[in-house]
C-alpha positions in Angstrom: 0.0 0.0 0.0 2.9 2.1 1.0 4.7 1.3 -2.0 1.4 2.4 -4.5 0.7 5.7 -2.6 4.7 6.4 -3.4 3.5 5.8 -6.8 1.2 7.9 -7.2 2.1 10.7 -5.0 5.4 11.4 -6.9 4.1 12.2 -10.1 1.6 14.5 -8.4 4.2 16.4 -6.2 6.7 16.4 -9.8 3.6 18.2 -11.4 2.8 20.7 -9.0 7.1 21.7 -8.6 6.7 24.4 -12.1 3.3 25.9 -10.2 5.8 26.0 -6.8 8.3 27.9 -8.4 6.2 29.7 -10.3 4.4 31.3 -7.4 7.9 31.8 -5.4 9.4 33.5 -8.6 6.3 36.0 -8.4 6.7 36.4 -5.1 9.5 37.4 -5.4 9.1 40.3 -8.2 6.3 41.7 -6.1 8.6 41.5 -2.9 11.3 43.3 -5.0 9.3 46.0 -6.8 7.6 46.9 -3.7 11.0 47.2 -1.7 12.1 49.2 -4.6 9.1 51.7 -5.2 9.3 52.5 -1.0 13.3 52.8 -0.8 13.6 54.9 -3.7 15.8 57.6 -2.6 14.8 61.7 -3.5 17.1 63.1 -5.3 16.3 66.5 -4.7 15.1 68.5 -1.8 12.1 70.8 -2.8 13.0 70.6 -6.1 16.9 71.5 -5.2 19.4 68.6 -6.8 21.7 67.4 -3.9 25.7 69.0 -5.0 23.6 71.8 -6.0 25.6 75.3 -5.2 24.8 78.3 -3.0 23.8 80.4 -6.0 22.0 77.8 -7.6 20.2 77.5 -3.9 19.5 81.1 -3.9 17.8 81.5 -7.5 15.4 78.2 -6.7 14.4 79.7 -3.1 13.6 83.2 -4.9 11.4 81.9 -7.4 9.9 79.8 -4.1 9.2 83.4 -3.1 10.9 83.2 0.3 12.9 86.2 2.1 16.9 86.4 2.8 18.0 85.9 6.1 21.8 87.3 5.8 21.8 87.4 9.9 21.3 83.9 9.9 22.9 82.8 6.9 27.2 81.8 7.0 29.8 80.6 4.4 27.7 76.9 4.7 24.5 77.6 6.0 22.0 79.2 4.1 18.7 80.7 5.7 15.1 81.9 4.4 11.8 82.8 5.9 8.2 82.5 3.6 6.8 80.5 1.2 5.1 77.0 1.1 6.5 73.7 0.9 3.9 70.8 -0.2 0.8 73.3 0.4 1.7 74.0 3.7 3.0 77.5 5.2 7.2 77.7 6.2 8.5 79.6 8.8 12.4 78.7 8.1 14.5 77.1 5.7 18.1 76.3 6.4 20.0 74.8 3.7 23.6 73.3 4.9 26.9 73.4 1.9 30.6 71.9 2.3 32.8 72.9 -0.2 29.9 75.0 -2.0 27.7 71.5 -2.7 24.4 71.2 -1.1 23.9 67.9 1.2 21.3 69.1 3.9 17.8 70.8 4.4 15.5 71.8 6.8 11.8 72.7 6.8 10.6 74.2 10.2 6.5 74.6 9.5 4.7 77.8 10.7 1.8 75.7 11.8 1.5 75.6 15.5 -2.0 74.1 16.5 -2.1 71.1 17.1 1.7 70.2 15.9 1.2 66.2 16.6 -1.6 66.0 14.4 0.4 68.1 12.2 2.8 65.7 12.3 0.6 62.1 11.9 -0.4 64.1 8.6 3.2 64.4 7.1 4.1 61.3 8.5 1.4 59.6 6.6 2.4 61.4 3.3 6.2 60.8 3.6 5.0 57.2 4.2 2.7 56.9 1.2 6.2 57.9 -0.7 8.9 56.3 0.6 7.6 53.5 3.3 7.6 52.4 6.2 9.9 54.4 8.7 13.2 52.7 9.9 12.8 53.7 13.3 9.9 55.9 15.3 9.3 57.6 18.6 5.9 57.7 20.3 7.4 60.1 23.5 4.6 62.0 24.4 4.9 65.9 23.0 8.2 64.6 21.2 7.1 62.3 18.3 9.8 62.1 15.8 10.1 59.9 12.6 13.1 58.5 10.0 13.6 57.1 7.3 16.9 55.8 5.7 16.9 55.4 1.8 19.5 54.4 -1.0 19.9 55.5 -4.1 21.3 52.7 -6.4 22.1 54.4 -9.4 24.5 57.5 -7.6 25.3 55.3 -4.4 23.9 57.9 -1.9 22.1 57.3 1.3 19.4 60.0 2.2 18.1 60.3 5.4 15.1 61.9 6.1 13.6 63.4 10.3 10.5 64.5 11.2 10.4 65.8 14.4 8.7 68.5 16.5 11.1 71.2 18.2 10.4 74.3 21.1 7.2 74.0 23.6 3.9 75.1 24.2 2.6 78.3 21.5 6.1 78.0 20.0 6.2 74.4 19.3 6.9 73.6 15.1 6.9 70.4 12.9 10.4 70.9 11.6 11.3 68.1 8.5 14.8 67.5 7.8 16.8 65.5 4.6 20.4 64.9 4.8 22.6 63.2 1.6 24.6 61.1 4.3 26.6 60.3 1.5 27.8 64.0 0.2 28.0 65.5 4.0 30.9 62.6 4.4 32.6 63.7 1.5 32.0 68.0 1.5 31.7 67.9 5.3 30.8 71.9 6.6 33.8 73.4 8.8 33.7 72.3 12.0 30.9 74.3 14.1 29.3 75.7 11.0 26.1 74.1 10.8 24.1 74.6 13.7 25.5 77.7 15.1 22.8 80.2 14.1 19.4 80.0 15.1 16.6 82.2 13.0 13.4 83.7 14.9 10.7 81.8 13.4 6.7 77.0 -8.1 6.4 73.9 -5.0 7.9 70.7 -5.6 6.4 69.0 -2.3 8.9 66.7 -0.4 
């Protein structure tokens, strides 16, 4: 009995290996495309290339129609008040240079209602574009957000923080993208970024 149901079973389970590995090799193109389309890696920053240079960030942020900040602005930090970023109103921009090529930028939001609504709403529509976040914090009145994404065909790495910053009526949604891979290679002099801190045609994110 053994001996017939080893009969018949093996031509059965020889039949049904194509449909196996059929199914596994689609599997495995859905896997893929769907790991691609959410780790695709911006190659701008509203609508400004990575490398780009100072004057080149100057000319997009006046067609933005944003103001100067000079007194907040430094050899690698660039700063600008105004304008609208994916619909929504901007209080500050900072934009961060080594060697004249653009590897960082910063969004701090004018919104401040509810900023941790504000912030489930980006966070949904950075999601919806590049996937699910690589790490998240749920800290009450300190939710923050980021994502990690490479870029296969120039070999950078872009990381990308949402977070809220200040307290109470002067809280902000600030939104931040770094090319990991250009600020290692045109690093700002040491001290430069950071140091100043501003009063308070869109491409979207």
């Amino acid at each position: 009995m053994l001996d017939a149901v080893g009969m018949i079973s093996a031509p059965v389970i020889n039949s049904l290996r194509p449909v196996a590995v059929l199914c596994a090799m689609v599997l495995s193109l859905a896997c893929t495309a769907a790991w691609a389309a959410a780790s695709t890696a911006p190659e701008d920053f509203v609508g400004i290339k990575w490398g780009a240079s100072r004057e080149e960030i100057k000319s997009a942020m006046k067609e933005k129609h944003t103001n100067t900040m000079p007194r907040a602005s430094t050899d690698s930090h660039l700063a600008f008040s105004g304008g609208t970023a994916s619909g929504f109103s901007v209080q500050w921009w900072g934009f961060d240079t080594g060697e004249d090529k653009f590897w960082q930028g910063k969004i701090t939001f004018a919104e401040n209602g509810d900023v941790e609504l504000f912030f489930k709403q980006v966070k949904k529509m950075l999601t919806e574009k590049y996937g699910t976040r690589q790490s998240e914090s749920f800290k009450p009145g300190e939710p923050a957000a980021d994502w990690k994404l490479p870029n296969p065909e120039t070999k950078d790495e872009i990381s990308i923080h949402l977070s809220t910053s200040g307290r109470n009526k002067q809280k902000r949604l600030c939104l931040e993208y770094v090319n990991e891979t250009l600020k290692a290679k045109y690093p700002a002099p040491p001290g430069a970024t950071g140091t100043v801190t501003p009063k308070p045609t869109d491409n979207g994110f």
